[in-house]
DSSP file (Angstrom, degrees, kcal/mol; ACC not computed):
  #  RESIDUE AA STRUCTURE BP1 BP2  ACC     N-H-->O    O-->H-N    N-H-->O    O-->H-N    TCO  KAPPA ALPHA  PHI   PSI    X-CA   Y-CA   Z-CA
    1    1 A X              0   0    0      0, 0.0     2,-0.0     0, 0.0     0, 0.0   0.000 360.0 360.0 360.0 129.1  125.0   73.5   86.3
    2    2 A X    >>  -     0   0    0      1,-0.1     4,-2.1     4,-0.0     3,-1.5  -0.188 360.0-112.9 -48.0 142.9  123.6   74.4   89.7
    3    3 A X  H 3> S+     0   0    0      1,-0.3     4,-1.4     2,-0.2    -1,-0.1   0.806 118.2  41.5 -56.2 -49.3  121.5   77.1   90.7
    4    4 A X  H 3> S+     0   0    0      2,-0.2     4,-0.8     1,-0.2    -1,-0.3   0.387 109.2  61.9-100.8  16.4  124.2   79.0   92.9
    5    5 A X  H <> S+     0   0    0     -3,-1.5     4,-0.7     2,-0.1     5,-0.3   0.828 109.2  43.5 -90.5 -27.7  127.0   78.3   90.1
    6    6 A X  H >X S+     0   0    0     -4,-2.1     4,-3.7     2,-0.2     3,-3.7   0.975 109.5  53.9 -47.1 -77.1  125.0   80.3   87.9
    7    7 A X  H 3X>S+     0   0    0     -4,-1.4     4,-4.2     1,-0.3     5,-0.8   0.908 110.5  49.4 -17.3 -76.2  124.3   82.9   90.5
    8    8 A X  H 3<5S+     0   0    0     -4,-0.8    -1,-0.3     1,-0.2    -2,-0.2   0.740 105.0  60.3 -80.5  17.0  128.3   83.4   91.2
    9    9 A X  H <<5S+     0   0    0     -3,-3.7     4,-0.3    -4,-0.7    -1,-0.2   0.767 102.3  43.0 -86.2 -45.0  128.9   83.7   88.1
   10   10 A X  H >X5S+     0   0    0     -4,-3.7     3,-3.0    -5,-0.3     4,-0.6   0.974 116.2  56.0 -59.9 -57.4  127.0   86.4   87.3
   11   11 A X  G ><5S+     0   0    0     -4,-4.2     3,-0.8     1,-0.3    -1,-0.2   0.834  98.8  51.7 -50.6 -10.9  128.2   87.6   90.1
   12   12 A X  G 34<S+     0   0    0     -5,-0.8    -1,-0.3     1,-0.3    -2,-0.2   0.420 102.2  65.0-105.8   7.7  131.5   87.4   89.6
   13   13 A X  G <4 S+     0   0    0     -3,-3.0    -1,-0.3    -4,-0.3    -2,-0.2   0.334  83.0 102.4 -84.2  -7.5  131.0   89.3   86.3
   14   14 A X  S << S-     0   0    0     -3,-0.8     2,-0.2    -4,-0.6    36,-0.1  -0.561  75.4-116.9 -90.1 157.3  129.8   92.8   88.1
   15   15 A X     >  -     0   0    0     -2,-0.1     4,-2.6     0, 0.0     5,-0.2  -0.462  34.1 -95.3 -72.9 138.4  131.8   95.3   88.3
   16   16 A X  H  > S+     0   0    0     -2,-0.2     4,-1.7     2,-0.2    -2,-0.1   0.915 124.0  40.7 -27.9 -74.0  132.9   96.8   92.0
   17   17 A X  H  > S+     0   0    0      1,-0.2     4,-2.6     2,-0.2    -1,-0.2   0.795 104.8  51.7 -16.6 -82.5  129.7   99.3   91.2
   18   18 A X  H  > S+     0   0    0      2,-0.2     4,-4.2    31,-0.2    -1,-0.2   0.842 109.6  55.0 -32.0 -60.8  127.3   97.8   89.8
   19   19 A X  H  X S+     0   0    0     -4,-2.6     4,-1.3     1,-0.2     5,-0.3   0.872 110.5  56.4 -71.4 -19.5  127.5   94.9   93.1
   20   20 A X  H >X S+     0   0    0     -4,-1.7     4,-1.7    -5,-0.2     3,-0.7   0.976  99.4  47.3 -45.7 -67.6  127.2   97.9   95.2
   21   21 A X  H 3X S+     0   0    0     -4,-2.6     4,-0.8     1,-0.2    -2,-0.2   0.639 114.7  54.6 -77.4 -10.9  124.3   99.2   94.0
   22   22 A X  H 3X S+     0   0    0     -4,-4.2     4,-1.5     2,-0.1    -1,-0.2   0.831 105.6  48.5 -14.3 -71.2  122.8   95.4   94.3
   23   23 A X  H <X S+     0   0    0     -4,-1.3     4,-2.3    -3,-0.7    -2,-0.2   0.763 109.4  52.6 -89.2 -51.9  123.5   94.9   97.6
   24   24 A X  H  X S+     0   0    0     -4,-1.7     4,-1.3    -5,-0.3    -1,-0.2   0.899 110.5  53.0 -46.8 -50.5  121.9   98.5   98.5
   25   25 A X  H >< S+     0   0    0     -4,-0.8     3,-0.6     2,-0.2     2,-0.4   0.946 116.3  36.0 -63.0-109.7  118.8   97.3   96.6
   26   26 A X  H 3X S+     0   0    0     -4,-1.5     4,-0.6     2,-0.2    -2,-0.2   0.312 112.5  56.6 -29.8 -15.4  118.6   94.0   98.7
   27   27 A X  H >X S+     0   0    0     -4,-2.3     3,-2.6    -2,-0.4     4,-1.0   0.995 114.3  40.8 -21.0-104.6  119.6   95.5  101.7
   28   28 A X  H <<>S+     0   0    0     -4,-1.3     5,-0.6    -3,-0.6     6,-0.4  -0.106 111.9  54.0 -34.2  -1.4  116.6   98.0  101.3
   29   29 A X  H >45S+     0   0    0     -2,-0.3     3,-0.6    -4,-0.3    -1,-0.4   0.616 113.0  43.2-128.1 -39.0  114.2   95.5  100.1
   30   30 A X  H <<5S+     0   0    0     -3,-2.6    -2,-0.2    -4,-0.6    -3,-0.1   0.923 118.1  45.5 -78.4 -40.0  114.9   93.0  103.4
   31   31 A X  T 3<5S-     0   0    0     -4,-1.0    -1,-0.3     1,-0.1    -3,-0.2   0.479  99.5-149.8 -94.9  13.2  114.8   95.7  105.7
   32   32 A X  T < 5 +     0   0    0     -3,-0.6    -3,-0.1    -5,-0.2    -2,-0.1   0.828  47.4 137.4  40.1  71.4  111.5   97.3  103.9
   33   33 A X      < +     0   0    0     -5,-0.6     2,-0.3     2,-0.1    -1,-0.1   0.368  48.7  41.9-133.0  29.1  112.4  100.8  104.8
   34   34 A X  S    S-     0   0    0     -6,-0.4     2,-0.1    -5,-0.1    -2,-0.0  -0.891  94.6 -81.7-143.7-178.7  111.8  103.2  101.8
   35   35 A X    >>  -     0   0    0     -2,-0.3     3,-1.6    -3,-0.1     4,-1.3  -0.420  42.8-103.8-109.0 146.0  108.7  103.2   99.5
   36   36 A X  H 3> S+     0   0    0      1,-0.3     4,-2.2     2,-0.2    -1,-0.0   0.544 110.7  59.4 -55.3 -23.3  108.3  100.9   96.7
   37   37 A X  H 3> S+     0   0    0      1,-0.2     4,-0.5     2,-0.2    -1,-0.3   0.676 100.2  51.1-108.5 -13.3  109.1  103.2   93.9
   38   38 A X  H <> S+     0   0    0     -3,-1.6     4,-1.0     2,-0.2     5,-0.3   0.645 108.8  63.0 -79.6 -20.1  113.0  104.4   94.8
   39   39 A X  H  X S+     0   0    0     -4,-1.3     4,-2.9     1,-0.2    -2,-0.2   0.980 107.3  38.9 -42.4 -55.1  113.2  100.4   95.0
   40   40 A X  H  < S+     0   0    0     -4,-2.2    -1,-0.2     1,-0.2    -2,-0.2   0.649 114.1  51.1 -87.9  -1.8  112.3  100.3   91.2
   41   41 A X  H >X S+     0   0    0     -4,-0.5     4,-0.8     3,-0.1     3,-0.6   0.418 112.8  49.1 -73.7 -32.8  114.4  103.4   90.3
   42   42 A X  H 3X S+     0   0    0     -4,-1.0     2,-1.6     1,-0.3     4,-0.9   0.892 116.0  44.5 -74.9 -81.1  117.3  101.5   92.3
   43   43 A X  H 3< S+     0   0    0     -4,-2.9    -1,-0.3    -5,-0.3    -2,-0.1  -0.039 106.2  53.0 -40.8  22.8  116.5   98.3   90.2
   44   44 A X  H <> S+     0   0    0     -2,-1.6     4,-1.1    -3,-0.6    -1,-0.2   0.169 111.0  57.5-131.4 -55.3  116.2  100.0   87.0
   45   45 A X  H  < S+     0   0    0     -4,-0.8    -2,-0.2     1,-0.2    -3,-0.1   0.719 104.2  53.5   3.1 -70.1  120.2  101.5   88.0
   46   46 A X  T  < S+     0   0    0     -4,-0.9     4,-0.4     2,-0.2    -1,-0.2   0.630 108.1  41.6-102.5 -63.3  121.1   98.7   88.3
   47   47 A X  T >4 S+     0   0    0      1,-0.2     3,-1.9     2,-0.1    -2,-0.2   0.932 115.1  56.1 -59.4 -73.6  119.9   97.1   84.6
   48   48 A X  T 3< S+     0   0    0     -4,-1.1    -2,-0.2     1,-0.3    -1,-0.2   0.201 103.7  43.8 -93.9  25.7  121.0   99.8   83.1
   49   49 A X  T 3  S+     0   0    0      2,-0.1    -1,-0.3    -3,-0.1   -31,-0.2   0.191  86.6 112.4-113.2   9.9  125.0  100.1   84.4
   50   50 A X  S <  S-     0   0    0     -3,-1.9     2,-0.3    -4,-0.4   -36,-0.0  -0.284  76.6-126.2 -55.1 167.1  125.3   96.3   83.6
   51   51 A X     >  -     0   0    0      1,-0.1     4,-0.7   -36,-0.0     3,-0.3  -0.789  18.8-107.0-113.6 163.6  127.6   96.2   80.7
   52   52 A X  T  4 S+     0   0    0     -2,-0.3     3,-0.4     1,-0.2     4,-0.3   0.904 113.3  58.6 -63.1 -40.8  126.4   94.3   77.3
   53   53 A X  T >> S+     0   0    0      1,-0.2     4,-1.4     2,-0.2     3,-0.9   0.737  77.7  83.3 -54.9 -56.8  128.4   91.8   77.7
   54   54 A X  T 34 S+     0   0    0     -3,-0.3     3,-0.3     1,-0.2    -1,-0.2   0.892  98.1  38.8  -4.0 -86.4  127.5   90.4   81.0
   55   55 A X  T 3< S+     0   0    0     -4,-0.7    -1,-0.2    -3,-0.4    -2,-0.2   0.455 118.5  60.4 -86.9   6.4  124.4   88.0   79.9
   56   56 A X  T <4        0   0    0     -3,-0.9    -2,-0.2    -4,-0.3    -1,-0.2   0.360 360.0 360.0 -79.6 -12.6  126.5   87.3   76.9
   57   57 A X     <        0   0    0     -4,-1.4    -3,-0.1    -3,-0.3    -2,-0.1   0.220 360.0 360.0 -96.5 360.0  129.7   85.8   78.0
């Protein structure tokens, strides 16, 4: 299995939410315009609204 079938597959397991607050994250990380530590407070969001299930399926 390929690097980007993995990839949309996870993706294609997030929730509407959850890919939001992704996308917000990466956004914000390309366009390097707020300070490293709401980066990791976005990213930690982000783990923890994943559902259990997710990296399990």
């Amino acid at each position: 299995m390929g690097f980007e079938q993995v990839v949309f597959k996870f993706l294609g397991r997030l929730s509407r939410e959850d890919l939001l607050v992704l996308l917000l994250l990466v956004f914000l990380i390309f366009e390097n315009r707020c300070d490293r530590n709401f980066k990791i407070i976005l990213l930690v969001i982000f783990l923890s609204g994943l559902e259990q299930g997710v990296f399990g399926r």
